[in-house]
C-alpha positions, 0 to 999 in steps of 0.5 A: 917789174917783180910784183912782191906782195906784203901780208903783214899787220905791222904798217900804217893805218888811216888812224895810225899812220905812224903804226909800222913806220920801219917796215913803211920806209923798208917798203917804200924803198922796195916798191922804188924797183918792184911792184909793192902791195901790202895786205893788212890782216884786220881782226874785226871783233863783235861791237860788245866783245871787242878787246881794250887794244882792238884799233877801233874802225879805219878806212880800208880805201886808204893807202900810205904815199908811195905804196898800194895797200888794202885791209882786209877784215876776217871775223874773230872773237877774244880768245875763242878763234885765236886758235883759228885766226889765222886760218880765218885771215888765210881764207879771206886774203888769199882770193886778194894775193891771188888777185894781184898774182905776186911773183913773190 
C-alpha cells in the first residue's frame, strides 16, 4: 500500500474538529487506498506573548476518525521568528515524516 504523508495546518483539531473539513474528507478518501498520516505544524507561543488568533492548547494524541494524525509543536514568537518558522517546524517535523518513511 502507498504510504502518503500529509503536512498541513489546514485540518481538525481535538478543539476545532471542523477546522479543515475539505481536506479531512479529501483525506479520508485518499487513506481508503493508501496508507494516510497527517502532520500538523503547531506554533506554540510563550504564555505572555501569544497572538489573539493563537488556537490555544489541544490534545496532540488525538486523531479525527478514519485518519492517523500527529501535531507537532515548534517554538515561535509573533513577528519575531516568522521569518524562521518554517525552518523551525521543518526541523521538528522531519525526524517524524522520516519516521513514517512516506512514499510520497
Amino acid at each position: 500500500m502507498l504510504k502518503v504523508a500529509v503536512v498541513t495546518n489546514y485540518f481538525p483539531f481535538s478543539t476545532q474538529p471542523w477546522n479543515g473539513h475539505s481536506a479531512y474528507q479529501t483525506l479520508r478518501l485518499v487513506a481508503q487506498r493508501c496508507d494516510v498520516h497527517v502532520f500538523y505544524p503547531e506554533a506554540v507561543y510563550p504564555k505572555f506573548m501569544k497572538p489573539a488568533n493563537a488556537k490555544g492548547a489541544f490534545a496532540r494524541n488525538w486523531s479525527p476518525p478514519g485518519l492517523k494524525a500527529s501535531y507537532i509543536p515548534y517554538p515561535a514568537i509573533p513577528l519575531l521568528t516568522r521569518p524562521f518558522n518554517g525552518l523551525t517546524a521543518a526541523k521538528r517535523l522531519l525526524p517524524h515524516v522520516a519516521e513514517f518513511d512516506p512514499d510520497i
